[in-house]
N, C-alpha and C positions, 0 to 999 in steps of 0.2 A: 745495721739494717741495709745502709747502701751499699757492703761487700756483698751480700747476700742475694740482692735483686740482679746486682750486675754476673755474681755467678751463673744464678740461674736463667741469667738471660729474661727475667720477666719485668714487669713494671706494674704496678698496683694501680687501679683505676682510682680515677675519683668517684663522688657519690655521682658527679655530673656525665661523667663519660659513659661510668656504668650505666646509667637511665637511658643517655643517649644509645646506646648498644641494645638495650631492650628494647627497648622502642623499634630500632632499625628490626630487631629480627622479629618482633611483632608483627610490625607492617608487610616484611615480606610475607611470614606465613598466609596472613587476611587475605592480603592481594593475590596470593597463589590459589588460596580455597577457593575464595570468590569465583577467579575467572574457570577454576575447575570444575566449581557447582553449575555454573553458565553455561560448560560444556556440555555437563550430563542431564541440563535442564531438571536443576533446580533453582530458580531467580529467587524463593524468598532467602534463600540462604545466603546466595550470594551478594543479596539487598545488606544483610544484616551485617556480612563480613565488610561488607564496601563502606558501608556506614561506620563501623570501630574504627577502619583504617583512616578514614576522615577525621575523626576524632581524634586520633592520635598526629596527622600529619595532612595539611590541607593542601592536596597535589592534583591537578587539571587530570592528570591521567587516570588518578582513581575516578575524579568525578566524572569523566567520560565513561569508564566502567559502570558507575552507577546507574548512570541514565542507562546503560544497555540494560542493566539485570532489570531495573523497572520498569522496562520498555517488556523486557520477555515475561511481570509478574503481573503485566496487566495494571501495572500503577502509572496511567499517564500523566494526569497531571504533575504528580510528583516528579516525573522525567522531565517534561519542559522548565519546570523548576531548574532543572539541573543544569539543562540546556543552556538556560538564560544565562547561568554563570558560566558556564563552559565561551557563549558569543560574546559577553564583556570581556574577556581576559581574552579572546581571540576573534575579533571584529572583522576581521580579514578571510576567515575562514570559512568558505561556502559549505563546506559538507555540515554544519550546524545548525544554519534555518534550512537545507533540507530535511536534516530528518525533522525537526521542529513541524516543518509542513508534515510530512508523511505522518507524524503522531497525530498534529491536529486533525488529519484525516477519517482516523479512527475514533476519534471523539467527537468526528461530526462537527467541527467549531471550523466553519469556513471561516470564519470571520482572523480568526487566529493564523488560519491556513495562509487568507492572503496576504495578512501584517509578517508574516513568514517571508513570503514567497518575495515580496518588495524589497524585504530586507537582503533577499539574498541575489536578487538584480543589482542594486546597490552595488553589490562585493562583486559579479563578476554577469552584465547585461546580456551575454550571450551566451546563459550556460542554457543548454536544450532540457536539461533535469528540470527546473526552477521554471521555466516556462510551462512546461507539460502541467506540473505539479499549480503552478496557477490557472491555468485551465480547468482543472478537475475543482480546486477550488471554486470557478466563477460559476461551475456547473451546479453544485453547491447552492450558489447562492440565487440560483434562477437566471444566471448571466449570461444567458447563448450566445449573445454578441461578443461579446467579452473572451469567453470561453472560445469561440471561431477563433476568436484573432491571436489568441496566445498558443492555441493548436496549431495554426498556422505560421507563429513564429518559430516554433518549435519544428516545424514540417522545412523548414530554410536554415534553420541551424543545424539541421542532424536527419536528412529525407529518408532516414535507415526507423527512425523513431516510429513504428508499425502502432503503436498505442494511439498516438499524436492522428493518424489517421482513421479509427476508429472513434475516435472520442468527438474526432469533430464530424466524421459522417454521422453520427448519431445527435449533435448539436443540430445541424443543418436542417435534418430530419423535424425536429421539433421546432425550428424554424419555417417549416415550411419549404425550407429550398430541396427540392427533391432532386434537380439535377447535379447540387452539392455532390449531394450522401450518395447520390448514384456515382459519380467518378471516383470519391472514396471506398466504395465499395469492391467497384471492379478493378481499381488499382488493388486492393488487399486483397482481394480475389486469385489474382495474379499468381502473387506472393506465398500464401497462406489457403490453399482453395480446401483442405478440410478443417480450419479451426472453427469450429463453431459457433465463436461472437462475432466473425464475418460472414462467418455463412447468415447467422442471423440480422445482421445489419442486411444484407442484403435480399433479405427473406421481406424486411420491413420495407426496402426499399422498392420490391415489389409490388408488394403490397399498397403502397401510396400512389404506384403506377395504374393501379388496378389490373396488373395480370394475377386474376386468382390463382390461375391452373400453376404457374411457373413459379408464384411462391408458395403454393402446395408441393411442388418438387423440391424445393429447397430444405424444405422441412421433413420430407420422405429423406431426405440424402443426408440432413441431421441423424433421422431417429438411425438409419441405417449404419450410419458410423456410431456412435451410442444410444441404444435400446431403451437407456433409463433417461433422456432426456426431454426432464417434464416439459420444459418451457416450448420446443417444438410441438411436442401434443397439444398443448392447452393451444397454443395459435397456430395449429392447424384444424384441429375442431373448429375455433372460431371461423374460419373461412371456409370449411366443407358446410359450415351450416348458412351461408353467404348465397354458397351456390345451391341450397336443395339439398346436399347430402346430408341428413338427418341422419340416418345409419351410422356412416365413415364419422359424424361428429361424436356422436354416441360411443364407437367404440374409443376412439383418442379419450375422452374422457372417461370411460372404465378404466383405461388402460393408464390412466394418468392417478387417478386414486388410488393408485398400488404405492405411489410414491409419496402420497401424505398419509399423514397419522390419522385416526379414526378421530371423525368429530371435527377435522381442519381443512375440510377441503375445500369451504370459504373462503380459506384466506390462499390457498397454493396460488391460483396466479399473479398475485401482488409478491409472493415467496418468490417465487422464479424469477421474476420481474426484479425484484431488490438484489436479489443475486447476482442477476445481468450486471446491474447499473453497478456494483461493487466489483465486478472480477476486472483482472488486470490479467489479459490475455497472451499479454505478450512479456510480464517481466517487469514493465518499466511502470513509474508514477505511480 
């Protein structure tokens, strides 16, 4: 038998090696499918593949993979699950209570957010990400003061961060400080003079000035840049009907019914509204 292995040059496995070899080529397959399905967006697949290949071999890499495909199947919880294991075994790692924060985001769990967001001051006090991101959190949880001052830590760590100024001209605003949200304003003004949720911040910030006429043009310079944007109709109605124009309210609001569904138009500017307070204008947080 040992002339014969060494002829042919081969070597007979054991029952252990051969498993181990199955296994190995198992795992790659799974991991290959997996991040293949991820690509073509399909996550429950991906979940399922990520999930065998854990079972078979318990590897930080796969489990980062899994939190992605759960993250894309709409299973959050079960991705902070993941997460938590991913920040024990690497506690040093800030890219983990970010996304951790940004999931808790999407489930609404400020509370999660900011036990996130600490943790990841913790690991590194001047990241401008982790800042921003507890800010939206304090926003969250009714914390304007709160929310200012981490906007504004954020505005000192990274004065490129155009979110970070948004976010707290719109704090400031609901503070009351009007002169705030007005310097936030016209600094993004600047920057950014047709993005829309400055143009809007500074539509409101008008507004608390009480120049009607001039945040009625702001809101003409909305629609005028996009035609289907409800949130400008509904609050410029509201102030044509301020000044007497009953008519010009009238028509923003036909003209705004085009864009709810029959039977909702109740609830459209609370819709618009929630929309606002959710977009991320710029990319970041």
């Amino acid at each position: 038998m040992g002339f014969f292995k060494t002829l042919f040059g081969g070597k007979i496995d054991t029952p252990e090696e051969k498993k181990e070899k199955d296994e190995a080529r198992d795992l790659e397959v799974l991991i290959s499918d997996g991040i293949r399905a991820m690509r073509t967006r399909h996550p429950e697949h991906a979940v399922k593949c990520f999930r065998h290949a854990l079972e078979i071999k318990d590897d930080l890499q796969t489990r980062d993979y899994l939190a992605q495909a759960l993250i894309q199947n709409d299973e959050l919880r079960p991705a902070i699950e993941q997460l938590d294991i991913l920040a024990e075994a690497q506690p040093d790692n800030v890219d983990i209570p970010i996304l951790k924060a940004r999931v808790a985001f999407l489930l609404e769990d400020y509370n999660a957010m900011v036990a996130a967001c600490e943790q990841g001051l913790l690991i590194d006090k001047d990241n401008a990400e982790v800042t921003l991101l507890y800010g939206r959190a304090a926003v969250g949880q009714g914390d304007d003061a709160n929310a200012v001052a981490m906007f504004s830590k954020t505005i000192l760590l990274n004065n490129e961060a155009l979110d970070a100024y948004l976010f707290r001209g719109q704090a400031f605003l609901r503070q009351g400080d009007v002169e705030g949200a007005a310097d936030d304003a016209d600094h993004l003004i600047e920057i950014a003079p047709q993005n829309e949720d400055v143009l809007l911040l500074k539509a409101h910030v008008l507004k608390a000035q009480e120049k009607t006429d001039e945040a009625i043009a702001i809101y003409s310079q909305m629609i005028d840049g996009n035609p289907f944007c409800a949130v400008a109709y509904q609050e410029r109605a509201e102030l044509k009907r301020t000044i007497g124009d009953e008519k010009g309210a009238e028509e923003d609001l036909e003209k705004l019914k085009e864009f709810a569904p029959a039977g909702d138009g109740e609830d459209m500017e609370e819709k618009v509204r929630q929309a606002y307070r959710n977009n991320n204008p710029f990319g970041l947080g």
